[in-house]
C-alpha positions in Angstrom: -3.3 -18.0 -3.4 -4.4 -19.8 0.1 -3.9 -18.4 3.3 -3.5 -20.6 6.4 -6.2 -20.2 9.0 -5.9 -20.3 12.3 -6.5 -23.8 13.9 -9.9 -24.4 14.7 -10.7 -21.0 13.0 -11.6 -22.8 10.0 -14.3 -24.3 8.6 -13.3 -24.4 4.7 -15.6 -21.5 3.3 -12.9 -19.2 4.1 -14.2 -17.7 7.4 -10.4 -15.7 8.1 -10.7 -12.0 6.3 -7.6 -12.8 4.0 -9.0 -16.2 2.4 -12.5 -14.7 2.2 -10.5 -11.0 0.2 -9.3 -13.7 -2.0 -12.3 -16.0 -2.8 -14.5 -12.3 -3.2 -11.5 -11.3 -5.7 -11.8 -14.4 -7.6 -15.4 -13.8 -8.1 -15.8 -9.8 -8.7 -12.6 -9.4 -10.1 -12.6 -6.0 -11.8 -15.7 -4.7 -9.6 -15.4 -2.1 -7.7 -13.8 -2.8 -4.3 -12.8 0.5 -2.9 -14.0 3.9 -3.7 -13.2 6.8 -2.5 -13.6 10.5 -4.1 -11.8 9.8 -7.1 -9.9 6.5 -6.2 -11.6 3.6 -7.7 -9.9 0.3 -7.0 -11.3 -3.1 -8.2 -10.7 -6.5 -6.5 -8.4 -7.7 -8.9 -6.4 -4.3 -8.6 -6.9 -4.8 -4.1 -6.2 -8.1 -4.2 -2.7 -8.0 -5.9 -1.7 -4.9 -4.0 -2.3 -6.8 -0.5 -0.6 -10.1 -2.2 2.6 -7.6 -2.8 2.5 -6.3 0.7 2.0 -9.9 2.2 4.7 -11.1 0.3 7.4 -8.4 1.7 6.2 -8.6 5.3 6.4 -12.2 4.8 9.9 -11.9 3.1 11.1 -9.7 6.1 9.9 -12.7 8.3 6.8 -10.9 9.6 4.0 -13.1 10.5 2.8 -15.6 13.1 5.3 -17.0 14.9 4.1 -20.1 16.5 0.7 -21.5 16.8 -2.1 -19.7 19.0 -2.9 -22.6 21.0 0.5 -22.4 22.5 0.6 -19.0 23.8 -0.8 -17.7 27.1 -4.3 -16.4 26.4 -3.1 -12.3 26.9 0.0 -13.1 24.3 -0.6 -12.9 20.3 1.4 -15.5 18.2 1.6 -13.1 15.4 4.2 -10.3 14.6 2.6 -6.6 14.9 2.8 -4.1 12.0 2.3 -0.6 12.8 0.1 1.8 10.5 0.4 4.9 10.8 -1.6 6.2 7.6 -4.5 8.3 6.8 -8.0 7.2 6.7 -7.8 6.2 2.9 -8.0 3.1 0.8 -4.4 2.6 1.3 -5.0 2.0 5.2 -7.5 -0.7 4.0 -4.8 -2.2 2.0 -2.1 -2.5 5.0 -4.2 -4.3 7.2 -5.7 -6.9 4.7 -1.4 -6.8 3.4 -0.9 -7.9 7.4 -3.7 -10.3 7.4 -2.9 -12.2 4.4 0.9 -12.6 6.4 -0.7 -13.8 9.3 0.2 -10.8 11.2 -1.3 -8.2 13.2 -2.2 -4.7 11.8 -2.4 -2.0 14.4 -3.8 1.3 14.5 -1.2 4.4 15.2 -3.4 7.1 13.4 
């Protein structure tokens, strides 16, 4: 799965955080990604947990919503997505889950 970058942003080796989650994944695959007391989730396990959340933010038609260079410099082209979650892997999740939809996660905790 690809994830479009923003223009400019770029430079093929996957320099966004979604595209370079993805290429990691592909690589580590069941390796530990996230581990935390008892919580041990590899990349493959990450990686298609932040796919599934990308896909219903995406679904609900959260995302960018036109292209950065044609915004004022103080506006954001992407859709916001509150999280208001605990300090725990599945905060990690949400905002690589908003990445991936080319939207903004945001901190409420």
């Amino acid at each position: 799965m690809s994830f479009p970058s923003l223009p400019g942003m770029d430079d093929g080796n996957g320099s966004n955080v979604a595209d370079l989650h993805e290429r990691i994944a592909a690589e580590a695959g069941d390796r530990p990604c996230i581990v935390q007391g008892d919580t041990r989730l590899s990349w493959a396990d990450v990686t298609d947990r932040t796919r599934r959340l990308a896909a219903v933010l995406a679904d609900a038609g959260i995302g960018i919503q036109s292209e950065p260079m044609g915004v004022e410099p103080w506006a954001s082209p992407h859709d916001h997505v509150a999280l208001y979650l605990h300090n725990a892997p599945a905060y990690l999740e949400g905002m690589l889950g908003a990445w991936k939809a080319r939207a903004v996660g945001i901190n409420v905790n």
